[in-house]
C-alpha positions in Angstrom: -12.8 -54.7 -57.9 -15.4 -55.2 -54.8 -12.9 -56.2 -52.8 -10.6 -53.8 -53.3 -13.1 -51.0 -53.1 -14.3 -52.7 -49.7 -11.0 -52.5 -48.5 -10.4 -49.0 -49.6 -13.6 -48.0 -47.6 -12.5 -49.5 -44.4 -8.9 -48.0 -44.5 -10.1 -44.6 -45.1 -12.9 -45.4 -42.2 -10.2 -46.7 -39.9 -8.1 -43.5 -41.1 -11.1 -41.1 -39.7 -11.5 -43.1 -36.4 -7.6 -43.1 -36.1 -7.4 -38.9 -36.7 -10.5 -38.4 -34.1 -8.7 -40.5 -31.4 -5.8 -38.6 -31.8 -7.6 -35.5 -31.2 -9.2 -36.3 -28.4 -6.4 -37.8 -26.9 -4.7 -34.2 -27.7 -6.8 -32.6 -26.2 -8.0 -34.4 -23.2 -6.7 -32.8 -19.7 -3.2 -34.3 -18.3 -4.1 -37.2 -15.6 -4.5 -35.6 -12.1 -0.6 -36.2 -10.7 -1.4 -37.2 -6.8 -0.5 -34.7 -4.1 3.1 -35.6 -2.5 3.2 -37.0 0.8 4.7 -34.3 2.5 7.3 -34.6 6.0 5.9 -33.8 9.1 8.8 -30.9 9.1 7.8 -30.3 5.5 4.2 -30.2 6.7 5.0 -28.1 9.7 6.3 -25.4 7.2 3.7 -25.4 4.5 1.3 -24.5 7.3 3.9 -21.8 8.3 3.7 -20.8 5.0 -0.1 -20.6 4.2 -1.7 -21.0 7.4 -3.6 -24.1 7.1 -5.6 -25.6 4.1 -7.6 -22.8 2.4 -6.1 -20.1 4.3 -5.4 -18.2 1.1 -1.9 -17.8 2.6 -2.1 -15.9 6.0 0.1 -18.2 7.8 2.6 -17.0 10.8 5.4 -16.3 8.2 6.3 -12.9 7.9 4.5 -12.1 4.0 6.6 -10.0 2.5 10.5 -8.7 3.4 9.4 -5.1 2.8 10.1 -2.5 5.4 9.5 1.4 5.9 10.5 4.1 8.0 10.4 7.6 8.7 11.3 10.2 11.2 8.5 13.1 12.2 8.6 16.0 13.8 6.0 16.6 16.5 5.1 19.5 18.1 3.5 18.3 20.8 1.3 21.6 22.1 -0.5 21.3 19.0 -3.3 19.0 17.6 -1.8 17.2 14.8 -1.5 13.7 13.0 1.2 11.0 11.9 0.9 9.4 8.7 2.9 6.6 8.0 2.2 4.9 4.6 -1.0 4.0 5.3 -1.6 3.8 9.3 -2.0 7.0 10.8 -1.9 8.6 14.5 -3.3 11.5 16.1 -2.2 13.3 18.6 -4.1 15.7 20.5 -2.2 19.3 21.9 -0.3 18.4 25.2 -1.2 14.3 24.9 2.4 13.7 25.0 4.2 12.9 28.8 7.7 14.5 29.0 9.9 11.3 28.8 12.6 12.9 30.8 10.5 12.9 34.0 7.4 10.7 33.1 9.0 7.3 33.3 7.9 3.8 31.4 6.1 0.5 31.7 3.2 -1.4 32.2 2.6 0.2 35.9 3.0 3.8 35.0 0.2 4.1 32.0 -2.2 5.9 34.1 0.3 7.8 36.5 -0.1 11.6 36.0 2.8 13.2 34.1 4.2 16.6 33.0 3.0 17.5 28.9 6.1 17.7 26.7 6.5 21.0 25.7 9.5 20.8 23.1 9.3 19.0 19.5 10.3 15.5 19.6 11.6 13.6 16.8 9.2 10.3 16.4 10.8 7.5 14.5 7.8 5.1 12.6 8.8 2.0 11.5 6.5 -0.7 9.5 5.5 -4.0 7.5 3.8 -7.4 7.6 4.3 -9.4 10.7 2.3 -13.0 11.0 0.4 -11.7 7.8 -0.8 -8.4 9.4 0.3 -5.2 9.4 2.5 -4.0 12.5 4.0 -0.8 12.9 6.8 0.1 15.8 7.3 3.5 17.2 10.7 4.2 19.1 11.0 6.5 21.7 9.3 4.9 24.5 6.6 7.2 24.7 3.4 7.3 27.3 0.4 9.8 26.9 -1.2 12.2 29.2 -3.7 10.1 30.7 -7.7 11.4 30.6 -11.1 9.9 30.5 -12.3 12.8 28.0 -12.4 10.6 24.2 -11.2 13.6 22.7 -8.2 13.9 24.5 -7.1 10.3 23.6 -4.0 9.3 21.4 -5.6 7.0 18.7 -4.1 4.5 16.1 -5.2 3.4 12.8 -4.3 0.6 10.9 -4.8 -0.5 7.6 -4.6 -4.5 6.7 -3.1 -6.5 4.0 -6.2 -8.7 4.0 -9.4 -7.9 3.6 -11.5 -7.8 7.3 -13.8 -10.4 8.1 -17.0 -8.9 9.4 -17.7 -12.0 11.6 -14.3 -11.1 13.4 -13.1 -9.0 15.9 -9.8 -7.3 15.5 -8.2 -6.4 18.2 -4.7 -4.2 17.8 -2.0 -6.2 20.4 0.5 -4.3 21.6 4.1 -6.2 21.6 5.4 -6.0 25.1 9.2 -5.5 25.5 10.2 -7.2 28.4 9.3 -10.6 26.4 8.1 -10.2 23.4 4.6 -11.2 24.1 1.8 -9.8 22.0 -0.9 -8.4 24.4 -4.8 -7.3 23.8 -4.9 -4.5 26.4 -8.6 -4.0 25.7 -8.8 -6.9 27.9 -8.6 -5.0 31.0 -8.9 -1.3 29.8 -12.7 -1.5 28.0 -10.9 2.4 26.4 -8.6 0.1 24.2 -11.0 -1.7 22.4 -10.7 -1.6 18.8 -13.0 -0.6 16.2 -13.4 -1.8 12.9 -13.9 0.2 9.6 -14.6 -3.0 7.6 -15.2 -1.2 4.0 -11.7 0.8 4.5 -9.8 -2.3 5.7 -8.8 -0.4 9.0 -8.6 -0.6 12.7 -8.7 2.1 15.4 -8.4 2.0 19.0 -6.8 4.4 22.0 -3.0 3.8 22.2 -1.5 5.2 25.8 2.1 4.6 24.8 4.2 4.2 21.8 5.4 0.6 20.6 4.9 -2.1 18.4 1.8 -2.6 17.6 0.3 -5.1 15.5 -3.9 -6.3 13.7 -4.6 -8.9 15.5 -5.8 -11.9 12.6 -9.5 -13.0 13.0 -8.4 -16.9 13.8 -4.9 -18.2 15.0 -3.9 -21.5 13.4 -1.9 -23.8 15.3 0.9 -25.5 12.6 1.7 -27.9 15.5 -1.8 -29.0 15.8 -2.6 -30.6 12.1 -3.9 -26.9 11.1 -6.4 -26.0 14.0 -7.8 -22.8 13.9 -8.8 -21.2 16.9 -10.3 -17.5 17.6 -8.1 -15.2 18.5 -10.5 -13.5 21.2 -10.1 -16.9 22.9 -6.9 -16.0 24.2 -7.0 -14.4 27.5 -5.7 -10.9 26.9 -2.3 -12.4 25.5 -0.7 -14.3 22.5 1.8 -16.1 22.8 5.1 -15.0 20.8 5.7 -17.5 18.0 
């Protein structure tokens, strides 16, 4: 009778140690599965993807497919302002250059021209380009040019990311002729951009209609193992990627 009652004791013992085991074991966290060694082509396009380690994904791909547009209707004798979703321009009255006699390009933003005097249809196209927001104006437009601030044609972006106040952000302009993205404010002090850190938007002088695009507070190389670089450190131009 001893015996058996010993032995009950220690199955229903081993029983209790058996049940707890189990429950731990059910409940204990999956083992940690090690990261997969990844290509350096697969590699190459995760950083495309994300931007680098951390980078909480604004990486050189193009973030989202979305795109917007819309026509407006300027009058361009009067003081009045484009809004496109959420980037905006302002025109003051006679800022816009008759494209018929004003002419276009890199050598004729400062020539004198002949204010438009007729409304001119204004076609506004935007999205996400390199993880920022870029917006593309067609015609080819120049401004009146002026030193008076309150004459200028301004520009003002809103970001998909929040800004970085230990950044810069300069708006690049995307030149036609190649395709390089250019920080004008690099040799035109007017063009430097201003940040409105709390509204998550950028301002600065525009003197001709483009592309336009926030310039990202560091550039990472995907070629370079993830290197980040300031974007400031370029001189005055970024190389199309």
């Amino acid at each position: 009778m001893r015996v058996s009652m010993l032995v009950r004791s220690c199955t229903a013992l081993t029983a209790v140690v058996l049940l707890a085991a189990c429950a731990d074991t059910a409940t204990a966290p999956p083992p940690t599965r090690a990261r997969p060694r990844l290509s350096e082509q697969q590699f190459e396009q995760w950083l495309l993807d994300n931007g680098g380690v951390s980078r909480d994904g604004r990486g050189k791909k193009n973030k989202t497919d979305s795109l917007w547009s819309q026509d407006f209707v300027i009058d361009p004798t009067q003081a009045q302002s484009l809004k496109a979703g959420d980037h905006q321009v302002y025109f003051p009255a006679n800022s816009i250059c008759d494209p018929a006699t004003s002419g276009y390009g890199e050598d004729t933003w400062d020539a004198p021209c002949s204010p438009l005097q007729e409304p001119i249809t204004i076609h506004a196209t935007w999205s996400s380009k390199l993880g920022h927001a870029f917006i593309d104006f067609q015609p080819a437009l120049r401004f009146v040019p002026t030193s008076d601030p309150s004459q200028f044609v301004t520009l003002t972006m809103k970001d998909y990311y929040d800004l970085d106040q230990s950044y810069h952000y300069p708006i690049f302009w995307q030149r036609p002729s190649d395709g390089v993205w250019v920080d004008e404010s690099v040799s035109d002090p007017s063009l430097f951009a201003n940040s409105d850190y709390s509204g998550n938007r950028v301002t600065r002088r525009v003197k001709h209609f483009s592309g336009y695009l926030v310039g990202a507070g560091e550039v990472c190389d995907a070629w370079g193992g993830g290197d980040c670089a300031p974007i400031m450190s370029f001189a005055g131009y970024l190389v199309g990627f």
